[in-house]
N, C-alpha and C positions, 0 to 999 in steps of 0.2 A: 504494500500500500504506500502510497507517495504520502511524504509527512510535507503540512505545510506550516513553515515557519516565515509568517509575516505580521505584522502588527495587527488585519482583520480578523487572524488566525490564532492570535492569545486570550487565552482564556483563565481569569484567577479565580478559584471556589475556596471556601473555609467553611469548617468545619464549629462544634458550638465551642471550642475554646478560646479561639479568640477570631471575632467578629469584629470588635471596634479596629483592631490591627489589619486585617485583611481589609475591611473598609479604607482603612486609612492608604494604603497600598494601592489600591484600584483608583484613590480619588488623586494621587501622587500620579500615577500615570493615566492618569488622566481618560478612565474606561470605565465600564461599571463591573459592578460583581456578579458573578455569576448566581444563576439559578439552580439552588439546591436548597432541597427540604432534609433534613437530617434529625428526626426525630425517633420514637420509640412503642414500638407495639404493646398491645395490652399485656404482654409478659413479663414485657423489661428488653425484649431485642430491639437490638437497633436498624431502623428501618431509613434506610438512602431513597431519595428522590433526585434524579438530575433532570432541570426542568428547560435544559436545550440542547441540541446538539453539540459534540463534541469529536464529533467524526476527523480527521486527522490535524484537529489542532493541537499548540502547543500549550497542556495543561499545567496549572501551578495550584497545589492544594495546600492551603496556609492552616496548619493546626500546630498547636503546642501538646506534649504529652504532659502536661501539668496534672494534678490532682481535679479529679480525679483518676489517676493514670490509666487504668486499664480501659476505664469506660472512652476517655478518649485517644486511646490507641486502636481502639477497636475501630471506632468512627472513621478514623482515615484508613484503617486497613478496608473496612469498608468501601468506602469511598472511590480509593486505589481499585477496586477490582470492578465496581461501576464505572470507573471510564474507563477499564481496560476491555472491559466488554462492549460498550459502546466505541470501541475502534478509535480513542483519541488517538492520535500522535506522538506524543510523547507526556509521560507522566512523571513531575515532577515534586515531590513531596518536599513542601516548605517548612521546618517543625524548629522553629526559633527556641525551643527546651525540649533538648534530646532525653526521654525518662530511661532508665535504668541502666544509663552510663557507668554510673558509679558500679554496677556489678562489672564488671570487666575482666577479671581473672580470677582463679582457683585461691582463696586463701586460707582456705583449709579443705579436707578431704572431703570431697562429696559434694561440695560447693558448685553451683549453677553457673556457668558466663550468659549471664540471659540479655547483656548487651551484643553478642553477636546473636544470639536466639532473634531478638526484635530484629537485627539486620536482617537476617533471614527473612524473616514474617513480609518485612518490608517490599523486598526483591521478589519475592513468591508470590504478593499481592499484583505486584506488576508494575509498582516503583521504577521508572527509568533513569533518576537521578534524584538526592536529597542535598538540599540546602540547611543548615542547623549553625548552630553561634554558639562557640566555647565549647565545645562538648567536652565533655570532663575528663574526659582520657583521649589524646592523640592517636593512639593506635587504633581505635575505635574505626579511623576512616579505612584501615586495613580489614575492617570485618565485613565489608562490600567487595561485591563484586562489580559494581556501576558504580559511575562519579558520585563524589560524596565534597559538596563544599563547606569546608567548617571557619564562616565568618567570625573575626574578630570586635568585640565589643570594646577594647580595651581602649582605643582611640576615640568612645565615646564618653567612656569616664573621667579620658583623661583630659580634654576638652573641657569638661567641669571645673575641674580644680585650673587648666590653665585661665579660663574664665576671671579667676577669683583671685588669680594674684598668687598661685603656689609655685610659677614655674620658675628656677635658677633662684630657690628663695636659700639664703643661708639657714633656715629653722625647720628644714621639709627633708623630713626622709621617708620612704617606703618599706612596708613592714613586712615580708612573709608571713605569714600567719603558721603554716609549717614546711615541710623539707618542698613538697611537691606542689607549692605555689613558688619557688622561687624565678623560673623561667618568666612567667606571667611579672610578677614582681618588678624585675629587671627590666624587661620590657617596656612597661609602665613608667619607670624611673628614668629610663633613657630620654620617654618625652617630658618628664618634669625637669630634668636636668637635676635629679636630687640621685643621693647613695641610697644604699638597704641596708635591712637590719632584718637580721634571720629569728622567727621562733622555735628553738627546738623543744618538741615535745612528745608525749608517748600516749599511744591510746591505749588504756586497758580494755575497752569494750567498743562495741561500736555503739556510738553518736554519744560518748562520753570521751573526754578529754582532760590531760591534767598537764600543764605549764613543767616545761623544765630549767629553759634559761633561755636568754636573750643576747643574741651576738650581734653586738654594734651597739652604739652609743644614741636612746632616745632622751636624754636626760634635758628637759628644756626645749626641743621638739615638738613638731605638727606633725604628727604619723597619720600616713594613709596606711592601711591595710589591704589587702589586695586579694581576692579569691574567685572564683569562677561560680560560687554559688554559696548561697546560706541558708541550711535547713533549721536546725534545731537554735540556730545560735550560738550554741556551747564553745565550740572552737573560738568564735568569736567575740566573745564576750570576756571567756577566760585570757584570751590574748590581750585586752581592753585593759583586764582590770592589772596583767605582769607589765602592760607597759607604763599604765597610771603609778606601779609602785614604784618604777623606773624611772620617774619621773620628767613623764611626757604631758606636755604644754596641753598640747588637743590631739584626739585622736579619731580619726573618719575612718569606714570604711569603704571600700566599692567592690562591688558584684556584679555580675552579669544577671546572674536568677535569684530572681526570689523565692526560694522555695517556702521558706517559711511556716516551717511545722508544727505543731501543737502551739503553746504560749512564745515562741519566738517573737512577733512584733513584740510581748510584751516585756519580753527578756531584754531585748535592744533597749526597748525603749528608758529601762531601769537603770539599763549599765554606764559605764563611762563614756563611753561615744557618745562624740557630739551629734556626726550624720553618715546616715546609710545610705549608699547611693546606688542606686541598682537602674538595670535596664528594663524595658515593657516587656522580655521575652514568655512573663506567667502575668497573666490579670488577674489582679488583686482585688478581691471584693473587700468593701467597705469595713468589713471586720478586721482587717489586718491592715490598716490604714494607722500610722502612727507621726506624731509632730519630727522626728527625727527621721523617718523616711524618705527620700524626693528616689522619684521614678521617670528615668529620661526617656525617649523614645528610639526604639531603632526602626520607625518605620522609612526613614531616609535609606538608611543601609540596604534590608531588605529591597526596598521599590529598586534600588540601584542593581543590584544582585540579579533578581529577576529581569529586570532590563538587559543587560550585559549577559546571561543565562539566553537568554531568547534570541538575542540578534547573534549569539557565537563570537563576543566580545570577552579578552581578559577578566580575569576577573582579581588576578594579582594586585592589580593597582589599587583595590579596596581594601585590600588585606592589612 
């Protein structure tokens, strides 16, 4: 079948996770949203409506696997196999929060890698390429067998603080939070023009954490913190309070995702950080809205992404 790849021939659908961002993306490039009903049968199954053709266009399905994750992982697996049956062109799954990243390798015997599982799921559904931002492990884009592009957030964070006066400041250093943020960390630092400062620590269990020491000098310091996601808070809050005893000036953090699980806004909100800066990749209802939070957009990025995705444009130069 002949694929048509032209601007009459692009088509963006979402899914019920995030609506306002996919909107936001179709009105950026300036087209509308597609017609889809994605609701739920009187059992609980999830029931797809595609409400126009999609015969060899170039599709883009915009969903996040946020919470509730299976329900909307299903929804685009879903979805994925509705236009692969209705003969789109190419299928593109846009999922600006890749869920069960974090399972990634065996860490003890018996242990599931159910992050290549969902790659799988993906690929079988009929996925021809996935777009995603930070995914929590690099190797992750090796668990495809199709293109996988994993946009960087970290040029939007750091946009914020240069905004405000943090960049080349003699009082501004950037914090690892632990060993496997420090690439990101760095990163980061290069465009503030500021050093790092490492946290090393040890996890007894998982989503508990306990502070071991701090390499480098935050003593009188504006620490950024630096991490690709915040679930529980824990890491980050206990990081907050060894840099407080350290004695650091102020101390912010930025994330890509807000994961935000159980009392986390409330945990943030209590602890020493001043402000949480996170990206739109999960929408946050109103319940986890906190005065220390701000939520920037990556609907530029994406719209960009997609653009450049479509017409068979670099995509390096966003990176």
């Amino acid at each position: 079948m002949e694929q048509c790849y032209n601007l009459e021939r692009i088509k963006i659908f979402a899914g019920n996770s995030q609506p306002e961002m996919a909107t936001g993306i179709t009105q950026k490039l300036n087209m509308p949203l597609g017609k889809a009903q994605v609701g739920r049968f009187s059992d609980g199954e999830i029931a797809v409506s595609i409400g126009e053709t999609v015969r060899g266009c170039d599709v883009f399905v915009i969903q996040s696997t946020q919470t509730p994750v299976n329900e909307n992982l299903m929804e685009l697996l879903i979805m994925i196999d509705a236009f692969k049956r209705a003969s789109a062109g190419r299928i593109n799954a846009v999922i600006p929060y890749y869920g069960y990243a974090r399972q990634d390798r065996k860490v003890k015997a018996r242990d599931p890698i159910t992050a290549k599982l969902v790659a799988n799921l993906l690929t079988s559904a009929g996925a021809d390429r996935i777009i995603t931002l930070d995914v929590h492990s690099h190797q992750i884009q090796g668990y495809f067998d199709i293109p996988m592009d994993n946009l960087r957030g970290g040029p939007i964070l750091a946009q914020y603080f240069i905004e405000r006066g943090f960049r080349n400041a003699d009082d501004v250093i950037l914090v690892a939070p632990d060993l496997g943020s420090v690439t990101r960390t760095r990163e980061f630092a290069e465009r503030l023009g500021a050093p790092i400062a490492i946290i090393d620590k040890r996890r007894p269990r998982p989503n508990v954490s306990e502070i071991m020491n701090i390499i480098g000098d935050v003593s009188n310091k504006r620490c950024i913190m630096v991490d690709d996601m915040i679930d529980t808070g824990g890491t980050i809050v206990n990081a907050a309070e060894a840099l407080k005893a350290h004695g650091a000036k102020e101390i912010y953090a930025a994330a890509s995702h807000a994961v935000l699980s159980g009392n986390a806004p409330d945990r943030l909100q209590e602890s020493p950080i001043t402000g949480v800066i996170f990206l739109d990749t999960i929408r946050l209802g109103a319940d986890k809205i906190r005065d220390k939070l701000t939520v920037l957009s990556c609907i530029d990025l994406f719209s960009e992404a997609i653009s450049r995705v479509h017409y068979n444009r670099p995509l390096s130069t966003i990176f």
